[in-house]
C-alpha positions as CSV (number, residue, x, y, z in Angstrom):
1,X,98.3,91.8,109.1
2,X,95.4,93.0,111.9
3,X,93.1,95.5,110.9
4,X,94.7,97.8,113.8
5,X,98.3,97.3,112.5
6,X,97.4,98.4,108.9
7,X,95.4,101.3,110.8
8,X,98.4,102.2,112.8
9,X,100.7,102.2,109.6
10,X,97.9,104.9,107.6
11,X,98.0,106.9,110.4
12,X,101.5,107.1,110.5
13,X,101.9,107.5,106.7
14,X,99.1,110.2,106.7
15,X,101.4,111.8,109.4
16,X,104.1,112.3,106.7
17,X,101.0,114.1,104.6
18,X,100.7,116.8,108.0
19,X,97.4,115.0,108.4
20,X,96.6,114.0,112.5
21,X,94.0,110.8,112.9
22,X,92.8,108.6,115.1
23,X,92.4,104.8,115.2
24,X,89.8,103.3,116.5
25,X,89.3,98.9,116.9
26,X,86.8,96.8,117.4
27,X,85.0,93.4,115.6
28,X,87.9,92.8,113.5
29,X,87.8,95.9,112.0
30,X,89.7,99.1,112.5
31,X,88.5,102.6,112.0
32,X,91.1,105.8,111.0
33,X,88.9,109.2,111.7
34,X,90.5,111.8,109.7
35,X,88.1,114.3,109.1
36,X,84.5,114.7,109.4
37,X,82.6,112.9,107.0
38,X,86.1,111.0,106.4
39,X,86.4,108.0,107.9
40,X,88.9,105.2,106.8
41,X,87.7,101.6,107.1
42,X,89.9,98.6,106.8
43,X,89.6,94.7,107.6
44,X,92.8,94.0,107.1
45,X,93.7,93.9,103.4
46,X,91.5,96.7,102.4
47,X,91.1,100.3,102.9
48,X,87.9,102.4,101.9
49,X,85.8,104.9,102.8
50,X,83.1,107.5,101.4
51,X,84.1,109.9,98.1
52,X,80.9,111.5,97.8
53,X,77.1,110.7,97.1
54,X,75.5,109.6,94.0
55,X,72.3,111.5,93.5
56,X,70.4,109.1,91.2
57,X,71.5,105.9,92.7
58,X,70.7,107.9,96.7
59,X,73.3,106.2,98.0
60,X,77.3,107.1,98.9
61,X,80.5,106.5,96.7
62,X,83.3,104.7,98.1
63,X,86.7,104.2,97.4
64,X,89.0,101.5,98.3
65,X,92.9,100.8,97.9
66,X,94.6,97.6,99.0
67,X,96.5,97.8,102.5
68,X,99.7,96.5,101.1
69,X,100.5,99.8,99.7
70,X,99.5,102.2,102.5
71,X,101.9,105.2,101.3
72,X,100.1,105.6,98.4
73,X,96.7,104.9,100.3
74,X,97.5,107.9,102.8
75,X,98.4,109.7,99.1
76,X,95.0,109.5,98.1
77,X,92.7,110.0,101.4
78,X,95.3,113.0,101.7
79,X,94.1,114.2,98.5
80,X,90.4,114.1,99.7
81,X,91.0,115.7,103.1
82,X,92.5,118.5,101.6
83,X,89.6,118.5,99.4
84,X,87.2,118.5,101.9
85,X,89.0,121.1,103.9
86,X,89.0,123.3,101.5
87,X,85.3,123.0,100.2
88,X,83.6,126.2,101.7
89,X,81.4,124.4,104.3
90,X,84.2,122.2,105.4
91,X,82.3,118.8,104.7
């Protein structure tokens, strides 16, 4: 599948998770912007995007989840928005 249709289907699937985002496409990618600092990237057949920051290494963390299984992909960037929401300063 595109990038944009496996976007389209996490957006819908993050839907089910009372979770509103937009897709975004361009250079064979496709972008999901779900929160600030949460950004879902996929090519296509992957999905990732930014966990945190690893302090020793000074760079970010990512995760990734295949796009064949975008219900349980939306599960888990669910998980971190509601995370992030919650944190105090929002980030």
């Amino acid at each position: 599948m595109t990038a944009i249709a496996v976007a389209d289907q996490l957006q819908h699937e993050l839907e089910s998770h009372g979770i509103t985002a937009d897709v975004v496409n361009g250079y064979g990618l496709a972008v999901v912007s779900v929160w600030h600092g949460l950004l879902v990237w996929t090519n296509g057949d992957l999905f990732w995007w930014r966990t945190g920051w690893n302090d020793r290494r000074d760079r970010p963390v990512f995760a990734s989840h295949s796009t064949a299984d975008p219900n349980r992909a939306a599960r888990r960037i669910a998980a971190r928005y509601w995370d992030l929401r919650s944190a105090p300063d929002g980030l």
